[in-house]
C-alpha positions as CSV (number, residue, x, y, z in Angstrom):
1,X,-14.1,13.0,-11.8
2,X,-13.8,13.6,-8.3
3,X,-12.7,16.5,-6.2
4,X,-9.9,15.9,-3.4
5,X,-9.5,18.0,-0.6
6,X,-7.4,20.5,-2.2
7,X,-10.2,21.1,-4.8
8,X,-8.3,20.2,-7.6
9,X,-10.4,17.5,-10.3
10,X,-8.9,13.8,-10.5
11,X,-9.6,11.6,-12.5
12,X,-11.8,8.5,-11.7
13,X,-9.6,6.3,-14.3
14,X,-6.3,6.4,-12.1
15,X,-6.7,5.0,-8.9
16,X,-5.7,6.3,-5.6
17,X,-3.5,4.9,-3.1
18,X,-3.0,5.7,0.4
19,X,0.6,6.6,1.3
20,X,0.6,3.8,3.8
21,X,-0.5,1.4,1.1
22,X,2.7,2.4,-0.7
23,X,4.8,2.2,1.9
24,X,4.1,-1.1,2.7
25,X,4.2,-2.1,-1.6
26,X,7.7,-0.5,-1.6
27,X,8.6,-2.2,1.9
28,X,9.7,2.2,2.9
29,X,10.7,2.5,-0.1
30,X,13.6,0.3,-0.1
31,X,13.9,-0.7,-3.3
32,X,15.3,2.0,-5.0
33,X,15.3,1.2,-9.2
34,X,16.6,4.7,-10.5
35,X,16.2,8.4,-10.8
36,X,14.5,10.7,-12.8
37,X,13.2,14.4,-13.5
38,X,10.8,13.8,-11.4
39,X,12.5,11.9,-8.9
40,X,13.3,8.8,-7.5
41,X,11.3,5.4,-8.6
42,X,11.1,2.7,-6.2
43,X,9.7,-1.1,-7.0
44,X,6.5,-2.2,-5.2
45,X,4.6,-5.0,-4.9
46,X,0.6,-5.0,-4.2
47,X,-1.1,-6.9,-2.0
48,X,-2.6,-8.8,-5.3
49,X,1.0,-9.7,-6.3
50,X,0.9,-7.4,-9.0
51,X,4.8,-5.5,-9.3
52,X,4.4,-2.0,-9.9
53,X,7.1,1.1,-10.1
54,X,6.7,4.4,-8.1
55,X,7.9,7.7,-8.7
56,X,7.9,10.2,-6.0
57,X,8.3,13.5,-6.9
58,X,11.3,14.9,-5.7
59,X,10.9,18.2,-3.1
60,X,12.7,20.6,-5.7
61,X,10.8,19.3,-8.6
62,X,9.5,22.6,-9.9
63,X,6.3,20.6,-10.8
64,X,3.3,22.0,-9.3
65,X,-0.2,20.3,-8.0
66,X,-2.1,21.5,-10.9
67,X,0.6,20.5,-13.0
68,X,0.7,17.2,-11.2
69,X,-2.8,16.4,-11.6
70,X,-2.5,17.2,-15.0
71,X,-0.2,14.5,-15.6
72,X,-2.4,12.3,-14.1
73,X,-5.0,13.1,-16.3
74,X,-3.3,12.3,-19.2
75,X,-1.4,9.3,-18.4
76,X,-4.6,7.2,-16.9
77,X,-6.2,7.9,-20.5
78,X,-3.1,6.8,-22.4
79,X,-3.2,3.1,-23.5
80,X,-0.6,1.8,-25.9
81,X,1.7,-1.1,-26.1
82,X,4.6,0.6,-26.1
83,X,3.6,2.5,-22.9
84,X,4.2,1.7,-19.2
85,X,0.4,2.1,-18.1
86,X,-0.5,4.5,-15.3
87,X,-2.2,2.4,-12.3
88,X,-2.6,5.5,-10.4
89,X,-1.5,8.0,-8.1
90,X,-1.1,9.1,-4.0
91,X,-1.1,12.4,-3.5
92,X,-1.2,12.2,0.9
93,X,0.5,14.2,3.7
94,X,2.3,16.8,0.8
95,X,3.9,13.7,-1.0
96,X,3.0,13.1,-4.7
97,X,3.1,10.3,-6.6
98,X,3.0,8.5,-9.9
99,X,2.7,4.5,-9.6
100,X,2.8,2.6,-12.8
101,X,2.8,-1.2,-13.6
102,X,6.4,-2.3,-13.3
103,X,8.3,-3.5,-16.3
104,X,11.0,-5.9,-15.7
105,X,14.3,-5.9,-17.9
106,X,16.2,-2.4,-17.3
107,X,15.4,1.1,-18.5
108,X,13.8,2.2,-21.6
109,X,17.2,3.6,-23.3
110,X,18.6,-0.2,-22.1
111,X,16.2,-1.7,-24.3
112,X,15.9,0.2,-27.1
113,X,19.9,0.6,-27.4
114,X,21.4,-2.0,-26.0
115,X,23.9,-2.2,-22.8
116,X,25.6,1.2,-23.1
117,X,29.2,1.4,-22.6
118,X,31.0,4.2,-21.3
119,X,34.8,5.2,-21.7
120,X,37.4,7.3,-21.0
């Protein structure tokens, strides 16, 4: 564990970027991929090549820095095949974020269901 400057605990398991390091990965966050609860997710690429998806919580997200860190917590000691891993998380100049190893071939609900359909 380590403290940041807003005195909340971190984990030492999730690594953390630098906004600027993300901002380059998601050339400005460009490359928009979806939208969640959360907020938007934007694809990135590192500067080791390694693709990776980022979700930037959304300003009226009702999800609080304790809350946030929480999350953190949990998600850099959760290790499963069937779950996107956690690579870390950037939590710079009152932006919070959640970057996880990018998963190529749609969403979750595409994969599991099939291409959905709609009518009217």
């Amino acid at each position: 564990w380590k403290k940041e400057a807003n005195s909340i605990d971190v984990p030492t398991q999730a690594r953390p970027f630098q906004l600027l390091e993300i901002k380059v990965a998601t050339e400005s966050f460009s490359r928009k991929l979806g939208e969640g609860g959360f907020g938007p997710v934007y694809h990135g690429i590192l500067p080791d090549s390694h693709e990776i998806a980022v979700k930037v919580q959304s300003y009226d997200s009702k999800q609080g820095a304790n809350e946030f860190f929480n999350e953190v917590q949990l998600l850099s000691r959760a290790h499963h095949r069937h779950v996107v891993s956690l690579v870390g998380y950037c939590h710079e100049a009152n932006s919070r974020m959640l970057v996880y190893e990018y998963l190529s071939g749609g969403t979750l609900e595409r994969n599991l269901h099939g291409k959905i359909v709609y009518s009217s």
